[in-house]
Structure formats: C-alpha cells, structure tokens
N, CA, C and O atoms as a CHARMM CRD file, in Angstrom:
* protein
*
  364
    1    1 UNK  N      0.84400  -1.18000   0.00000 PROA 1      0.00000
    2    1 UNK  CA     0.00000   0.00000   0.00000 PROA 1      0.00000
    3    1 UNK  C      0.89300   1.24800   0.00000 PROA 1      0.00000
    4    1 UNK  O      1.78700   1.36300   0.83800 PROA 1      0.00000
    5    2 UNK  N      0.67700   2.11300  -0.86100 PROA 2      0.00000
    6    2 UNK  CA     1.27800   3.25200  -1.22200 PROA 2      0.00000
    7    2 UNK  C      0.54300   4.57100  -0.01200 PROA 2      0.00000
    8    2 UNK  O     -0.60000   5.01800  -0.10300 PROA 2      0.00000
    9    3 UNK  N      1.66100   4.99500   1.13500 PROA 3      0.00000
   10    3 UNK  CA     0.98600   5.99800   1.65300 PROA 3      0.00000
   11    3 UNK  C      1.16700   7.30900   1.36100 PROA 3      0.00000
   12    3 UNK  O      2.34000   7.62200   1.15900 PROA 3      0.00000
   13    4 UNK  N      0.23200   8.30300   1.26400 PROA 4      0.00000
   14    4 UNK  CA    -0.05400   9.43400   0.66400 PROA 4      0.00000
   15    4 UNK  C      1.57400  10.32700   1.58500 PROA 4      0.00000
   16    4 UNK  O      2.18100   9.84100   2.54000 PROA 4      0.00000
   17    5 UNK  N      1.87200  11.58600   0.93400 PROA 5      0.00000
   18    5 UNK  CA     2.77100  12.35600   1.46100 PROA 5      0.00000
   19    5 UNK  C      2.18200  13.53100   2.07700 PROA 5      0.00000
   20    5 UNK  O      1.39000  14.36100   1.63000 PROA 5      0.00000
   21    6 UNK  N      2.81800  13.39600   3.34800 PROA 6      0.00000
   22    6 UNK  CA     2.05100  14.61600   4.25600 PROA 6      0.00000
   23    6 UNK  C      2.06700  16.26800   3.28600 PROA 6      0.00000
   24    6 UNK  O      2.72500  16.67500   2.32900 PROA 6      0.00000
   25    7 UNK  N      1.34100  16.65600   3.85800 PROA 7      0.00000
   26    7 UNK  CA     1.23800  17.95500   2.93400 PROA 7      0.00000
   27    7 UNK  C      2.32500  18.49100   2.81400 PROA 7      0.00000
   28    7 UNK  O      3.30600  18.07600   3.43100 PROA 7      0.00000
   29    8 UNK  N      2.38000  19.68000   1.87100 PROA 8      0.00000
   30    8 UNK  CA     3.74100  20.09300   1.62300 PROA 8      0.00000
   31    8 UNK  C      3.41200  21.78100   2.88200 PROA 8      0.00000
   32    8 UNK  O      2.42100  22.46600   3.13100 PROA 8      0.00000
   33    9 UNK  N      4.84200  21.79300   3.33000 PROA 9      0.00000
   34    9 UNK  CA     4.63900  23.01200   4.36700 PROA 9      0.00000
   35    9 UNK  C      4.21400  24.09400   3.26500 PROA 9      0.00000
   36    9 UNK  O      4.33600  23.67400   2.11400 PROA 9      0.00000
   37   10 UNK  N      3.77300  25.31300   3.38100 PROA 10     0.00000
   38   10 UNK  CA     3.74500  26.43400   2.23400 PROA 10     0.00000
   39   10 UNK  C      4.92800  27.11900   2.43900 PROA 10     0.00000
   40   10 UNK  O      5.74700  27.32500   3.33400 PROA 10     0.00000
   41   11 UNK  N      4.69200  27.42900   1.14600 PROA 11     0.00000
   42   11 UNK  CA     6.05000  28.35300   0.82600 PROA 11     0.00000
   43   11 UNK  C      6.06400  30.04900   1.44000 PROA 11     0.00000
   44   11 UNK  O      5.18200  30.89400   1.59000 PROA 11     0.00000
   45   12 UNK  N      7.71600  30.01400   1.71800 PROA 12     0.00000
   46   12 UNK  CA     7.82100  31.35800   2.67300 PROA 12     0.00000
   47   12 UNK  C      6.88700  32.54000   1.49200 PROA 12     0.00000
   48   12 UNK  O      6.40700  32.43000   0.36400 PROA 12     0.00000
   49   13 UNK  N      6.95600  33.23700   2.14600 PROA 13     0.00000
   50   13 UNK  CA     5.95400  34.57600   2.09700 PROA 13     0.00000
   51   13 UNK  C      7.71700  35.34800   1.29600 PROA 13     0.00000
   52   13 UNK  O      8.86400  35.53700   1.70000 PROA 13     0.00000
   53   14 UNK  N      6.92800  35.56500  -0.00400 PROA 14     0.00000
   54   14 UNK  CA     7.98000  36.28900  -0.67300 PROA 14     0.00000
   55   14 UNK  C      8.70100  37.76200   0.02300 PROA 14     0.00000
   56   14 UNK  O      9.93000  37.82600  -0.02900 PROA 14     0.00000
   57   15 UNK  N      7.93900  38.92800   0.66400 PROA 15     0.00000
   58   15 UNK  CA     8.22600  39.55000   1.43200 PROA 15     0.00000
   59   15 UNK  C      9.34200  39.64300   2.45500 PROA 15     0.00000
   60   15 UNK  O      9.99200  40.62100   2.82400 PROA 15     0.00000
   61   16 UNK  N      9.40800  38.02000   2.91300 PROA 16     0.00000
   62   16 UNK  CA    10.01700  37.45600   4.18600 PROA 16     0.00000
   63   16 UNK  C     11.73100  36.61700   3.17000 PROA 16     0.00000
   64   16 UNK  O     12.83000  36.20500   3.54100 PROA 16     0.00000
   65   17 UNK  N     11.19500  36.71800   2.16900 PROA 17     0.00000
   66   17 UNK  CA    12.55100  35.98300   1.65600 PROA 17     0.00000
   67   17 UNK  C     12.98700  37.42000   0.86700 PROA 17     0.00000
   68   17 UNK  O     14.19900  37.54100   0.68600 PROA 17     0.00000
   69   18 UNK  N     12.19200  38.43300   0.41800 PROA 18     0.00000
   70   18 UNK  CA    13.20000  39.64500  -0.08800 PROA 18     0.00000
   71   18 UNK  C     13.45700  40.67500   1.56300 PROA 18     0.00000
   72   18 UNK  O     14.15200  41.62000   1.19000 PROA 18     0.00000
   73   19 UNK  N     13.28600  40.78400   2.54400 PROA 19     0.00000
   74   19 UNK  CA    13.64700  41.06200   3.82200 PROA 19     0.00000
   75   19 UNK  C     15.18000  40.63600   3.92200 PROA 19     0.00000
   76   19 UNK  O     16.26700  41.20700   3.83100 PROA 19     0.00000
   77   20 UNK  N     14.79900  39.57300   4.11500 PROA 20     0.00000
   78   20 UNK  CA    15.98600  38.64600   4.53100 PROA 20     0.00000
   79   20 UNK  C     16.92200  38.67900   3.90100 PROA 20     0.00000
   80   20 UNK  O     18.06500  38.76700   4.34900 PROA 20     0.00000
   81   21 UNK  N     16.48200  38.58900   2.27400 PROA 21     0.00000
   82   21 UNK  CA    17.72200  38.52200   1.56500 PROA 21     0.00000
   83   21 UNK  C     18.18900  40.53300   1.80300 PROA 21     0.00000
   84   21 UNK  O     19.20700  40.59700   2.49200 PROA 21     0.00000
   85   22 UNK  N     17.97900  41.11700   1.63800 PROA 22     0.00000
   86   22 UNK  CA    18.25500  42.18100   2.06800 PROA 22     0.00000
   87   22 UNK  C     18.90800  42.74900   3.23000 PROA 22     0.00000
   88   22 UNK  O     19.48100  43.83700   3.17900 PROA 22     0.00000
   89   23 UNK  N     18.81000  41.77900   4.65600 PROA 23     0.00000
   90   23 UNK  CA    19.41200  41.90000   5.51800 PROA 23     0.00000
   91   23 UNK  C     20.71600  40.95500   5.66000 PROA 23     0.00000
   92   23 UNK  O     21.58900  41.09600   6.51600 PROA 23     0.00000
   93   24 UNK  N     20.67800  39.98800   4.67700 PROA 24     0.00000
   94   24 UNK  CA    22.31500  39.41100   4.53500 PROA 24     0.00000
   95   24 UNK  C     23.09100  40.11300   3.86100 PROA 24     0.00000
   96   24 UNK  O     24.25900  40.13300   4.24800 PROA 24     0.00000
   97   25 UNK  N     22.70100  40.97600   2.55500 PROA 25     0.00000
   98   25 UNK  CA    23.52200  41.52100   2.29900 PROA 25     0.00000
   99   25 UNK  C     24.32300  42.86800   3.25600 PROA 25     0.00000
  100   25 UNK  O     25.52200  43.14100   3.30000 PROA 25     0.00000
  101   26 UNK  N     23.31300  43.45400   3.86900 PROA 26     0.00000
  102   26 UNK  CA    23.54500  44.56700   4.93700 PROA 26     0.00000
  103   26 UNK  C     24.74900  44.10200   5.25700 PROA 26     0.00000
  104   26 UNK  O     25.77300  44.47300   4.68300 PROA 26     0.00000
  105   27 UNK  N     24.70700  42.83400   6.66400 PROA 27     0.00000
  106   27 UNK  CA    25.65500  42.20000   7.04400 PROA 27     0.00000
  107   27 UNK  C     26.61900  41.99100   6.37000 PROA 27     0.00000
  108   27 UNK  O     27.68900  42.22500   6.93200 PROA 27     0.00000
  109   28 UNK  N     26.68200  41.46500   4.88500 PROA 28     0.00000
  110   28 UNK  CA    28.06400  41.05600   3.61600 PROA 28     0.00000
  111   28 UNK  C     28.65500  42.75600   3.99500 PROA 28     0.00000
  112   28 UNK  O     29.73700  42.76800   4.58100 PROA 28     0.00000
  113   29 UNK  N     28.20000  43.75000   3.78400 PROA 29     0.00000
  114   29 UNK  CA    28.64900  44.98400   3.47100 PROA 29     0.00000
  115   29 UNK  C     29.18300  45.34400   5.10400 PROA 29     0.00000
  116   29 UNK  O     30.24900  45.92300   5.31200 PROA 29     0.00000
  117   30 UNK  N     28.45800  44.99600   5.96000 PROA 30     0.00000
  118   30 UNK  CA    29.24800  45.26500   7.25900 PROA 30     0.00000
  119   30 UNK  C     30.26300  44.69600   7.77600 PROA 30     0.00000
  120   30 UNK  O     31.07200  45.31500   8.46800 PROA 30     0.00000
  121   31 UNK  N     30.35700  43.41900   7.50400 PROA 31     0.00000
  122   31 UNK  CA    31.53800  42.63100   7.85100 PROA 31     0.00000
  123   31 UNK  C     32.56500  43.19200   6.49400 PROA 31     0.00000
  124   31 UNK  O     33.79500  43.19200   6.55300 PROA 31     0.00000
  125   32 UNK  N     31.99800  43.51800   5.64900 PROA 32     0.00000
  126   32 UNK  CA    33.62800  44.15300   4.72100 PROA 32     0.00000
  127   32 UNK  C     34.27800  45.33700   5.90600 PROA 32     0.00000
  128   32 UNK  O     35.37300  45.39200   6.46600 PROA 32     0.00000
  129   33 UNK  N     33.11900  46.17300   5.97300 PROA 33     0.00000
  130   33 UNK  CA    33.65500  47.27400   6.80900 PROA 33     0.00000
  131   33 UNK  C     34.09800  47.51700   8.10000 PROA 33     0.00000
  132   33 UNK  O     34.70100  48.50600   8.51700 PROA 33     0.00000
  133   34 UNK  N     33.73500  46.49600   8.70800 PROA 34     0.00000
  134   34 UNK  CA    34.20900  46.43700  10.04300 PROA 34     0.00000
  135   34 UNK  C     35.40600  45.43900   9.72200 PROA 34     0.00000
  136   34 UNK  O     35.95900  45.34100  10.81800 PROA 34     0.00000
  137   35 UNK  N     36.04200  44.72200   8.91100 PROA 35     0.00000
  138   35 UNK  CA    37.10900  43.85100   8.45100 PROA 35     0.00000
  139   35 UNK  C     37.80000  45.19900   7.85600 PROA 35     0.00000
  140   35 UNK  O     38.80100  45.26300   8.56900 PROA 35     0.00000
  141   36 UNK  N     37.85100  46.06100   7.17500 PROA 36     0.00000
  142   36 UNK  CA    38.36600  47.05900   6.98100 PROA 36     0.00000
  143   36 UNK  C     38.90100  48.29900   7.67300 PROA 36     0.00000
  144   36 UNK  O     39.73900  49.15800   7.39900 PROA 36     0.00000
  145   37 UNK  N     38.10400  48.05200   8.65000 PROA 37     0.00000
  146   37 UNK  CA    38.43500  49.05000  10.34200 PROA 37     0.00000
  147   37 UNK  C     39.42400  48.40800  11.38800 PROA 37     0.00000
  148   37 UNK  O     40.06900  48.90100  12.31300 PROA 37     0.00000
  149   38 UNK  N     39.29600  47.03600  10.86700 PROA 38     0.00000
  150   38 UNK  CA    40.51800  46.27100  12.10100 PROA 38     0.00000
  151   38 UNK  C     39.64200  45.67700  12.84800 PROA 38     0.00000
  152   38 UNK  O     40.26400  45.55700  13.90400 PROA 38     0.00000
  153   39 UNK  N     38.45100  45.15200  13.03700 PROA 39     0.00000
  154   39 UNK  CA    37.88100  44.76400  13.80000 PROA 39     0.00000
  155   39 UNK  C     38.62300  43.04300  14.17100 PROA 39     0.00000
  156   39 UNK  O     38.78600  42.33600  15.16600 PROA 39     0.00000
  157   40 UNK  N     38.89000  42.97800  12.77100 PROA 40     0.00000
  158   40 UNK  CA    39.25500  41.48300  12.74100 PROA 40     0.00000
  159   40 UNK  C     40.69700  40.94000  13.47200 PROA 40     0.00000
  160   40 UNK  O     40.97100  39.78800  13.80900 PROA 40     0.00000
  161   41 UNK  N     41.51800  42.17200  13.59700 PROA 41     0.00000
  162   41 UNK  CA    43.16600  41.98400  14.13000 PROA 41     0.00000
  163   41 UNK  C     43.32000  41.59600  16.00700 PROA 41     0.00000
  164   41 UNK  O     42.97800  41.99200  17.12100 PROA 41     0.00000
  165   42 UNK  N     43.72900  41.03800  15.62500 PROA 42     0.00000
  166   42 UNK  CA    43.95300  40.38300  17.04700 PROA 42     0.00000
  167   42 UNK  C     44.52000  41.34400  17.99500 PROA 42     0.00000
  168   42 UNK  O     45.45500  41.92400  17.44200 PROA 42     0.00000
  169   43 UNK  N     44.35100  41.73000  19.12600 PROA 43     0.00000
  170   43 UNK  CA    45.07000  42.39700  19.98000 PROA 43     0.00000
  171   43 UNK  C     46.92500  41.92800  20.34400 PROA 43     0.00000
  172   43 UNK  O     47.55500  40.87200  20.41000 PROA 43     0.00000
  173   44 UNK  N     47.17000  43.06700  20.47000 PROA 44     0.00000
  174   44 UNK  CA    49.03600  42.53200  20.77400 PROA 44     0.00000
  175   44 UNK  C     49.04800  41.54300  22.01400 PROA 44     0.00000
  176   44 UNK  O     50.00600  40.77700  22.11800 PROA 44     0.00000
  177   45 UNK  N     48.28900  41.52400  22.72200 PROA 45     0.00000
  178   45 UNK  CA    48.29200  40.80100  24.20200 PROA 45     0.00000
  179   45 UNK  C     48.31100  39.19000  23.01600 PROA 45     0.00000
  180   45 UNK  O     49.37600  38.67300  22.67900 PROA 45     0.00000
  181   46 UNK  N     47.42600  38.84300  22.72300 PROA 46     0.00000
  182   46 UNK  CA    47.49900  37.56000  22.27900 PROA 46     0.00000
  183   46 UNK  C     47.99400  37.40400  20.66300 PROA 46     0.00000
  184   46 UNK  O     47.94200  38.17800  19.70700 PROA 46     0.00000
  185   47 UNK  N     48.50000  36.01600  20.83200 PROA 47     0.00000
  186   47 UNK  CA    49.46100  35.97100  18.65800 PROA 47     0.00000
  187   47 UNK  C     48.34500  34.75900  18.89000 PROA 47     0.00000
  188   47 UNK  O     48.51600  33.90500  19.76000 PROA 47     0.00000
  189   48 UNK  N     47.19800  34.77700  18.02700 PROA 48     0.00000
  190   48 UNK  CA    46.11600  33.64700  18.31400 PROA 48     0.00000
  191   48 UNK  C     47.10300  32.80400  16.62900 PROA 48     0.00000
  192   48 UNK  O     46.52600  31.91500  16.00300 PROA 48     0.00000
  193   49 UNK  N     47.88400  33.07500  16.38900 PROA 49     0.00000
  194   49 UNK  CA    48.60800  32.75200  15.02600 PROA 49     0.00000
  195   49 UNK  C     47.73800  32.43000  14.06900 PROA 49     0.00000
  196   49 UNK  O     46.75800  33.11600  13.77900 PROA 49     0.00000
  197   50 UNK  N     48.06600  31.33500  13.51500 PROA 50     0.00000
  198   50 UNK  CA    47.47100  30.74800  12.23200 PROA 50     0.00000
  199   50 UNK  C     45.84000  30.51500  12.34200 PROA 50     0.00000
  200   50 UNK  O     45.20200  30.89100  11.35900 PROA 50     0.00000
  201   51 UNK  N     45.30100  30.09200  13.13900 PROA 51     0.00000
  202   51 UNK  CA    44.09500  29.84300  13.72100 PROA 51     0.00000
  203   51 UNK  C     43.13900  31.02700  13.94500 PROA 51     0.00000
  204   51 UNK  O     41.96200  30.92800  13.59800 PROA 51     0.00000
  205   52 UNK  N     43.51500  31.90200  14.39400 PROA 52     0.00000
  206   52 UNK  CA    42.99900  33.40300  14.69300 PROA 52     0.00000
  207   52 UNK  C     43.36200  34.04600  13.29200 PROA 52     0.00000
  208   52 UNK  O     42.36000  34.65800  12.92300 PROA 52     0.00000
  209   53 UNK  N     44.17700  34.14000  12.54100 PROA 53     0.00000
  210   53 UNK  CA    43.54200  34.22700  11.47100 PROA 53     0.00000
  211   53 UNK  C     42.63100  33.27100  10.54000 PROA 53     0.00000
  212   53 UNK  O     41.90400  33.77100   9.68200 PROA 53     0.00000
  213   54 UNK  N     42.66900  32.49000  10.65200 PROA 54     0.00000
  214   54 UNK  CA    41.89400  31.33900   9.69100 PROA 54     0.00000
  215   54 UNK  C     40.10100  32.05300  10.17000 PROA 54     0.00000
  216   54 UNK  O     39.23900  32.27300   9.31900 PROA 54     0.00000
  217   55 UNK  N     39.97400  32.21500  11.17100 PROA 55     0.00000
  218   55 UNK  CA    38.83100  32.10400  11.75900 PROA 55     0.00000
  219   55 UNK  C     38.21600  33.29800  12.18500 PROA 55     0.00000
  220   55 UNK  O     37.02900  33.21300  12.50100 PROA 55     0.00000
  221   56 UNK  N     38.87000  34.58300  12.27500 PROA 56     0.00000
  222   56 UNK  CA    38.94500  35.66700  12.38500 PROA 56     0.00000
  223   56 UNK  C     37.51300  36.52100  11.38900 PROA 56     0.00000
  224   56 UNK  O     36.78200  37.47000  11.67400 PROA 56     0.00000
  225   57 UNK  N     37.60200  35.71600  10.28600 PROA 57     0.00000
  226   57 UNK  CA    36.44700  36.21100   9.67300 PROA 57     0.00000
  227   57 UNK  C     35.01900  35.69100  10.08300 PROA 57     0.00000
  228   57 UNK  O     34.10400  36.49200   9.89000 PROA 57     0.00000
  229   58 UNK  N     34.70100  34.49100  10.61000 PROA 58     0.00000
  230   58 UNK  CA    33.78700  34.10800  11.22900 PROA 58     0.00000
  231   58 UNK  C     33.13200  35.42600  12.32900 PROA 58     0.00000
  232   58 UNK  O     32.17800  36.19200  12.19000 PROA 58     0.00000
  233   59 UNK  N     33.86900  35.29600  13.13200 PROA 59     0.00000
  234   59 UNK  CA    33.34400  36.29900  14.21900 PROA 59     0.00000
  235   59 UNK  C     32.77400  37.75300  13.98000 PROA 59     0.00000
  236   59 UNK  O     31.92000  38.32500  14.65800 PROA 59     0.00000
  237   60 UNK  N     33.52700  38.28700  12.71500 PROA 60     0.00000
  238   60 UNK  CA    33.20700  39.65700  12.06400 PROA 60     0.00000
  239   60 UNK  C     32.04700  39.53300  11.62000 PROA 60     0.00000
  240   60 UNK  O     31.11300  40.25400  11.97400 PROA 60     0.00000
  241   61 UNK  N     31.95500  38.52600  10.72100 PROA 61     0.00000
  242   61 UNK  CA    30.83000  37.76300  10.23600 PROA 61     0.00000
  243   61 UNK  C     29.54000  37.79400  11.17300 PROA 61     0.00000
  244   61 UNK  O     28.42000  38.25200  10.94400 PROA 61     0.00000
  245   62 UNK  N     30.01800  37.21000  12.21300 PROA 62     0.00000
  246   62 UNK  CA    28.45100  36.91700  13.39300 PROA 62     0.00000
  247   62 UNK  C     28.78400  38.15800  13.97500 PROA 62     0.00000
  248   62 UNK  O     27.81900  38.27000  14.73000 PROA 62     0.00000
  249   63 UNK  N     29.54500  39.29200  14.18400 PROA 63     0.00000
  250   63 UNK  CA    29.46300  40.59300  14.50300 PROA 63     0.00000
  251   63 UNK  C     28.81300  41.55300  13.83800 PROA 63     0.00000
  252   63 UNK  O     28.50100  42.52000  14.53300 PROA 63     0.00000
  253   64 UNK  N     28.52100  41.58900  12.74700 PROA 64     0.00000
  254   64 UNK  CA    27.81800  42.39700  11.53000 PROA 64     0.00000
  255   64 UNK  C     26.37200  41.78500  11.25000 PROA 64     0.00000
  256   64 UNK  O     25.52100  42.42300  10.63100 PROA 64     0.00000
  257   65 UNK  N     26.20800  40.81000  11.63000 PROA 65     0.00000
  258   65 UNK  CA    24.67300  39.70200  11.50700 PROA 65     0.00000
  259   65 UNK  C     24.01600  40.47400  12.87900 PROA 65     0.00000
  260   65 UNK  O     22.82700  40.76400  13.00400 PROA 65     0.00000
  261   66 UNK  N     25.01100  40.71300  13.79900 PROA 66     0.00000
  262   66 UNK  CA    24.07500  41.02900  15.12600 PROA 66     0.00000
  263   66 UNK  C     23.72700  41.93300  15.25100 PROA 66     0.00000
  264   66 UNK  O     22.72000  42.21300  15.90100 PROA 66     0.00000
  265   67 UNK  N     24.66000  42.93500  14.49100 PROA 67     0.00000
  266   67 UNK  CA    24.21300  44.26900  14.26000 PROA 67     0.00000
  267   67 UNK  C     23.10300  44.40500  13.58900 PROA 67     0.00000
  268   67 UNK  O     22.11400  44.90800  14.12200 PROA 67     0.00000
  269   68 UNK  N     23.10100  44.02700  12.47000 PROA 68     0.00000
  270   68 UNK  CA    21.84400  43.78700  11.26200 PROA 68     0.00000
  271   68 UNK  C     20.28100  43.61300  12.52500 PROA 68     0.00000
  272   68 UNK  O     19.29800  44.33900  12.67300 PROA 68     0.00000
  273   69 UNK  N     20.78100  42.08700  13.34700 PROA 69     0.00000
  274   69 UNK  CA    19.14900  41.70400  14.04100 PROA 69     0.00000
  275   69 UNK  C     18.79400  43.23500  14.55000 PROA 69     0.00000
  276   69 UNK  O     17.77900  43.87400  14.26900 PROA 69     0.00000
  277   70 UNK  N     20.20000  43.75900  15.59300 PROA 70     0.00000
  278   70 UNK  CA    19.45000  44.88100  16.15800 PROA 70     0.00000
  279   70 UNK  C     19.55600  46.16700  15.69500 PROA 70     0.00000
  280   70 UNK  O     20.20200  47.06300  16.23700 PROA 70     0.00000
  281   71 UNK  N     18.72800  46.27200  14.39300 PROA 71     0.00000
  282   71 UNK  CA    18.87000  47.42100  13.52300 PROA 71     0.00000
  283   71 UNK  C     19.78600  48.03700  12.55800 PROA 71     0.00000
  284   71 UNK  O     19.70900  49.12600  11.98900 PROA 71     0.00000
  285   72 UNK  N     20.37200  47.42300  12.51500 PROA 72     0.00000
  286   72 UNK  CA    21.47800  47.87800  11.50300 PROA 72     0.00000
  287   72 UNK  C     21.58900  49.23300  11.52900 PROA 72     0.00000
  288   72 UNK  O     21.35600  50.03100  12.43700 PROA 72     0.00000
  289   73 UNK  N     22.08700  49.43800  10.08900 PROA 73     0.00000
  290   73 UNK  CA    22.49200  51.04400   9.54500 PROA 73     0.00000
  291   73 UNK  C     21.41200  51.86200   8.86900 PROA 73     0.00000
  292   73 UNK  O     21.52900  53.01800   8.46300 PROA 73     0.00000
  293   74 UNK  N     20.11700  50.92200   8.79900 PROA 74     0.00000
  294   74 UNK  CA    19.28400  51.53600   7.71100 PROA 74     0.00000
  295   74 UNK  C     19.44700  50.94200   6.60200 PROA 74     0.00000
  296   74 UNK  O     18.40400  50.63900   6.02200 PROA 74     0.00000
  297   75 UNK  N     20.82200  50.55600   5.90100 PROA 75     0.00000
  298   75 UNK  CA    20.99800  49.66500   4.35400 PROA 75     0.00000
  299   75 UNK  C     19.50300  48.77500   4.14800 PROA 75     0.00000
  300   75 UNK  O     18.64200  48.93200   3.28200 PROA 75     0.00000
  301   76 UNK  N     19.55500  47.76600   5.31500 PROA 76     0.00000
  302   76 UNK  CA    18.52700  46.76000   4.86400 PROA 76     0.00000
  303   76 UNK  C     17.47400  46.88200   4.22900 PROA 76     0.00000
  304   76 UNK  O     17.08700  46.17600   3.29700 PROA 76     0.00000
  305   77 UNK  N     16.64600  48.33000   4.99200 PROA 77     0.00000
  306   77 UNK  CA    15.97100  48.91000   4.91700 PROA 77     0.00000
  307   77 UNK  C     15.34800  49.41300   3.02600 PROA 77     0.00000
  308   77 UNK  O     14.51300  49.18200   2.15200 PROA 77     0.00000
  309   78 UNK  N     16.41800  50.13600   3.36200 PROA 78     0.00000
  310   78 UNK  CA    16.86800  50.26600   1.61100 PROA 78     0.00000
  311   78 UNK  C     16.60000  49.75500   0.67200 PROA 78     0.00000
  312   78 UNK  O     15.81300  49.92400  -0.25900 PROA 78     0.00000
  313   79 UNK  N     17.85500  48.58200   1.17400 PROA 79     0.00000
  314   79 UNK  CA    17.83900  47.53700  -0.44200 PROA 79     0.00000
  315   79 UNK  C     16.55400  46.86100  -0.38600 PROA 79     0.00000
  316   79 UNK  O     16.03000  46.56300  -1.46000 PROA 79     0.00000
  317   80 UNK  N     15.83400  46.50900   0.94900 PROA 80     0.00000
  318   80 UNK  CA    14.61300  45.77000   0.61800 PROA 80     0.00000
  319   80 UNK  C     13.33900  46.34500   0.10200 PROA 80     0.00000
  320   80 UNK  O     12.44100  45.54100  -0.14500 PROA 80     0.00000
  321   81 UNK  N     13.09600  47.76200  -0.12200 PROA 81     0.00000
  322   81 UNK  CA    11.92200  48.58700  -0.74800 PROA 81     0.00000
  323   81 UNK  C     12.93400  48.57300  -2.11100 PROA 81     0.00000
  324   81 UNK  O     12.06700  48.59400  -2.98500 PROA 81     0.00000
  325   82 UNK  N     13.69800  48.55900  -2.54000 PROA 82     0.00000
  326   82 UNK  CA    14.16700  48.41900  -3.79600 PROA 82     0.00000
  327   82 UNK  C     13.84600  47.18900  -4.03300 PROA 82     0.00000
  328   82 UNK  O     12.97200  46.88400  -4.84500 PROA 82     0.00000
  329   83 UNK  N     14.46400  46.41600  -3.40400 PROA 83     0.00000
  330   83 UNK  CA    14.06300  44.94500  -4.28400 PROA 83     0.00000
  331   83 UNK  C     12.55300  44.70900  -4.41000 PROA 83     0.00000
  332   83 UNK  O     12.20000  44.05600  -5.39200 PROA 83     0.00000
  333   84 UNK  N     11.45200  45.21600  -3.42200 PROA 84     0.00000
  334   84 UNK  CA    10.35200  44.83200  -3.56800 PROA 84     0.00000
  335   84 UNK  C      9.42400  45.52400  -4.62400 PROA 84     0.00000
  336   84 UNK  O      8.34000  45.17200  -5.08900 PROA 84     0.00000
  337   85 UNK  N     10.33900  46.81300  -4.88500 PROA 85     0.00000
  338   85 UNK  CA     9.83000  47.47900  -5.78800 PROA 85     0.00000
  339   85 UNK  C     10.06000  46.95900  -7.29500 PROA 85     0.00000
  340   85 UNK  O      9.29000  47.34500  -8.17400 PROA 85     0.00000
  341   86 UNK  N     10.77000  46.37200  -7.49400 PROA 86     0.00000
  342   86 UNK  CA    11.58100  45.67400  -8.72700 PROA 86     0.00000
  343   86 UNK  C     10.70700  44.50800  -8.39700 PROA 86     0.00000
  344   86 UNK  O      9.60200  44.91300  -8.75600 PROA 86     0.00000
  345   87 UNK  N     10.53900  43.25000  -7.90700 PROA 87     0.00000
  346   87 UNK  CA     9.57800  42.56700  -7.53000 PROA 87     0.00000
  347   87 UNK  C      7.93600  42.64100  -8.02800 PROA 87     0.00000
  348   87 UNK  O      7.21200  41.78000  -8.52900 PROA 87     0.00000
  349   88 UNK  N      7.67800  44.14700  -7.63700 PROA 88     0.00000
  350   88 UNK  CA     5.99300  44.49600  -7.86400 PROA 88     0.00000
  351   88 UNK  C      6.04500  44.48600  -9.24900 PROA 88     0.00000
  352   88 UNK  O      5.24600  43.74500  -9.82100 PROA 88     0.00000
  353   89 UNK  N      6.90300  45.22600  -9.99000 PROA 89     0.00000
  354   89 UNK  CA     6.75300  45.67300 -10.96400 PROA 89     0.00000
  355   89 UNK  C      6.46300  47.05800 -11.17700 PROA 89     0.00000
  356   89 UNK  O      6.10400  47.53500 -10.10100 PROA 89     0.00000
  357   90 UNK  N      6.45800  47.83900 -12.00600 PROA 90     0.00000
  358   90 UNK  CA     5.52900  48.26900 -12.67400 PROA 90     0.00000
  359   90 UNK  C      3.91600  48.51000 -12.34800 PROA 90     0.00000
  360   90 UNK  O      3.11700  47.57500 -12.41100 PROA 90     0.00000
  361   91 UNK  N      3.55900  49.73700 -12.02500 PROA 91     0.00000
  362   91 UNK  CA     2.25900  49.97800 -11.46100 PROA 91     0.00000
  363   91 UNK  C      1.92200  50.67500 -10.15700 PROA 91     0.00000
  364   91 UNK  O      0.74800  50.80300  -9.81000 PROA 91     0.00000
C-alpha cells in the first residue's frame, strides 16, 4: 500500500525571503567594513597565530549579523523597498 505524502509546508511569504535577503547583504557589506576598520586583528596581548587568522572572519561575520538583528544602519531597509519594488513591478 502506497501511503499518501504529508502535505507540503507552504512556501515562505515572498516579502520574508526579499527582507531577509536584504538583511544578509547589509551584514556582507558590514563585515567588509568592520574587516576594513581592524575589527578582525587580534590584539598585541594575544598571537592567536594561524588559527585566529583562519577564523577571524567568522566572528566579524556573526558581529555584523548582530548588528543587522538589532537594527542595523538603515541599508537593509533600503535595499529591501528596492528589491520589492523591482519585484511588484511596474504599477
């Protein structure tokens, strides 16, 4: 006996996927800039060596994401009435 497949979940709410995608990029653009400010350099107290750099971008990374959750710069903001506007179309 062939059993049926549970329903399919629905699909995200386009809104919620041009948001989002809008607020990763924020973050891409903040972690350049805060990687560009030194955020990423290790203090003289510690030589975290090879490792602290390897990994160094991670943290900038989840440093610029956290910024983004709690408000960012406004960018997100931005790019996401642009993209949704490009999205609507016309009209």
């Amino acid at each position: 006996m062939i059993t049926p497949l549970p329903p399919a979940s629905p699909a995200p709410d386009r809104t919620d996927v041009l948001r989002k995608t809008a607020q990763a990029l924020e973050a891409t653009f903040l972690a350049e800039m805060l990687k560009h400010a030194g955020a990423n350099r290790p203090p003289d107290a510690f030589g975290g060596g090879t490792g602290e750099a390897q990994f160094g971008s991670f943290l900038v990374q989840a440093e610029a994401e956290a910024i983004v959750r709690h408000g960012g710069i406004g960018l997100a903001q931005h790019l996401f009435e642009s993209l949704k506007a490009r999205d609507d179309g016309p009209g």
